[in-house]
N, C-alpha and C positions, 0 to 999 in steps of 0.2 A: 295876728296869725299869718305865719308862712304860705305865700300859694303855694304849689306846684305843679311844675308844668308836665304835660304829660309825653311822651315819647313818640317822636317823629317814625314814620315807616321808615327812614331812610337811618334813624337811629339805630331802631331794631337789627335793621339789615348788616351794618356798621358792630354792633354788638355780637351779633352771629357770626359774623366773619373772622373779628376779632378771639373769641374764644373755638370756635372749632377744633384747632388742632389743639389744643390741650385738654378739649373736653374726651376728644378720641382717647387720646394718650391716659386720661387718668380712666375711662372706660377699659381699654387693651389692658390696664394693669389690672382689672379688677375682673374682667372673664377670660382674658387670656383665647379672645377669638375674634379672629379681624373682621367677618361678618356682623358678628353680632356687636363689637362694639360700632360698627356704622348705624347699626339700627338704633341701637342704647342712644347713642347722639341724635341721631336723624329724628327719633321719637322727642328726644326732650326739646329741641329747637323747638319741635313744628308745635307740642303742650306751651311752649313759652309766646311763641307768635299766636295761637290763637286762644288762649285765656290771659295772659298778661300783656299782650303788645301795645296795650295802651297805658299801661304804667308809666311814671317816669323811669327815664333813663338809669337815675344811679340805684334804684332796683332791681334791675336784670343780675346783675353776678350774683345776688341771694337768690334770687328766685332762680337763675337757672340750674343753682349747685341743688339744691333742694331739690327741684324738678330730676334733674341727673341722678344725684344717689337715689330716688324714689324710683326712676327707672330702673335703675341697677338690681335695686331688689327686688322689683316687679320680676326682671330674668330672672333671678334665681328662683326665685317661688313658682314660677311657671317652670323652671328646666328640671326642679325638683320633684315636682307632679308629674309633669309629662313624664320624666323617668321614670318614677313609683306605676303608674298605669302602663305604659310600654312594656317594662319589666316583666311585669304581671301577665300583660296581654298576648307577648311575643313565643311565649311559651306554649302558645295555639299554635300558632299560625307558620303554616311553612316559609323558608326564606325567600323561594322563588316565587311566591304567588304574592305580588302587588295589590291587588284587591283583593285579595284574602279578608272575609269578613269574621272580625276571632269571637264573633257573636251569633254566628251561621254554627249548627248542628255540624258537628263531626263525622266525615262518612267513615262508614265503617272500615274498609281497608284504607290504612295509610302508607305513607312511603318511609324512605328511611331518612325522613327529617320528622316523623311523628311517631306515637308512642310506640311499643315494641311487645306491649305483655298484655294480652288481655284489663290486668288491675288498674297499668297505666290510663287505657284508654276509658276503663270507667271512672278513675277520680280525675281526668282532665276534661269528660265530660259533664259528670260532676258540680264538679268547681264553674265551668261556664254557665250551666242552667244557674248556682247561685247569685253569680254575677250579677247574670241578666235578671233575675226576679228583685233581685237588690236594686238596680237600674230601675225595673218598674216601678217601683213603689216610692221612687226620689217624686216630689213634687214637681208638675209640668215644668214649669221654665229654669229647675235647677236642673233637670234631666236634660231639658233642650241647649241649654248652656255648656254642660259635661260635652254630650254628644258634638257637640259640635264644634268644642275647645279640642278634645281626647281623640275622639272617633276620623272627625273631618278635618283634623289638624288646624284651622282656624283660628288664626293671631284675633286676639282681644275687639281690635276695630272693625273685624270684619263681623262677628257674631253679637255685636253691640247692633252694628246695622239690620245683621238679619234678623234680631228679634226685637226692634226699634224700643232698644233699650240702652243705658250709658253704661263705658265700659266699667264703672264704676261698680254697676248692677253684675254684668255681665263677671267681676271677678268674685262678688260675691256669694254668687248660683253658685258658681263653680267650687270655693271653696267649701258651700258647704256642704254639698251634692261630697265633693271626696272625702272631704268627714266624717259625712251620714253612710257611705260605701265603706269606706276606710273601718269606721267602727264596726259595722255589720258584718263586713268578712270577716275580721278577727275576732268575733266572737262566735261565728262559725268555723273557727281554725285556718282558717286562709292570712297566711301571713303577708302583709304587703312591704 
């Protein structure tokens, strides 16, 4: 039987150096965003250095391509949510107000970035009481997970922390918490 030896820090470091820029470059082709493919990279390096970095070495270009397109679609699946709930939720919330909470009670007079007709402002009040009752009824840590992916803009690793859970955990709250909302408004007629 074959040993195998397993991979020097100084290998890893050597293998990461080595692929970076082509790892960018086939990221930029695939979201077409120079921020976010640093992150797409930056993330898949730092998943290969701290779960595989003691692999051997002629490992690393399978695992780190696999770790890469799994990032890739992590962004999409997240910029595809967060669009479908921003969409949704922007249609509250005036443009100038930064902390505008689009789950705060509507005051009654608005300006001319909100509704205009009486009818408007009852089905956009409406619609937010469903929301949130929909919200309420999501189980604790899929709600805490949404709120805090959605609400508090919160990347994966940060809300894995604060609810000392893995981000593993943390995308699957989330995914079903939008399902369990996602289904619920549209059978209350709320299209998302």
């Amino acid at each position: 039987m074959e040993e195998t030896t397993l991979a020097s820090p100084q290998q890893l470091s050597c293998f990461l150096e080595s692929i970076e820029r082509r790892a960018f470059k086939q990221a930029m082709f695939a979201v077409h965003d120079e921020e976010a493919a640093l992150d797409i990279v930056q993330d898949a390096m730092l998943k290969l250095a701290e779960k595989y970095g003691d692999r051997p070495d002629e490992e690393f270009p399978m695992l780190f391509q696999r770790i890469l397109q799994n990032t890739i679609r992590d962004y999409y699946r997240r910029s595809k949510v967060r669009s479908m709930w921003t969409t949704l939720l922007s249609a509250f919330s005036p443009d100038d107000d930064e902390d505008h909470d689009p789950l705060e009670t509507l005051a009654a007079d608005e300006d001319d970035t909100g509704p205009k007709t009486p009818e408007s402002k009852l089905l956009q009040a409406q619609t937010l009481n469903l929301i949130e009752d929909e919200i309420k009824k999501l189980p604790a840590r899929q709600r805490e997970a949404f709120l805090m992916r959605y609400w508090e803009d919160m990347d994966v690793a940060e809300t894995a922390a604060a609810m000392g859970c893995s981000e593993g955990s943390v995308k699957t709250h989330c995914s079903r918490a939008t399902h369990t909302l996602a289904t619920a408004l549209s059978a209350k007629g709320i299209k998302l």
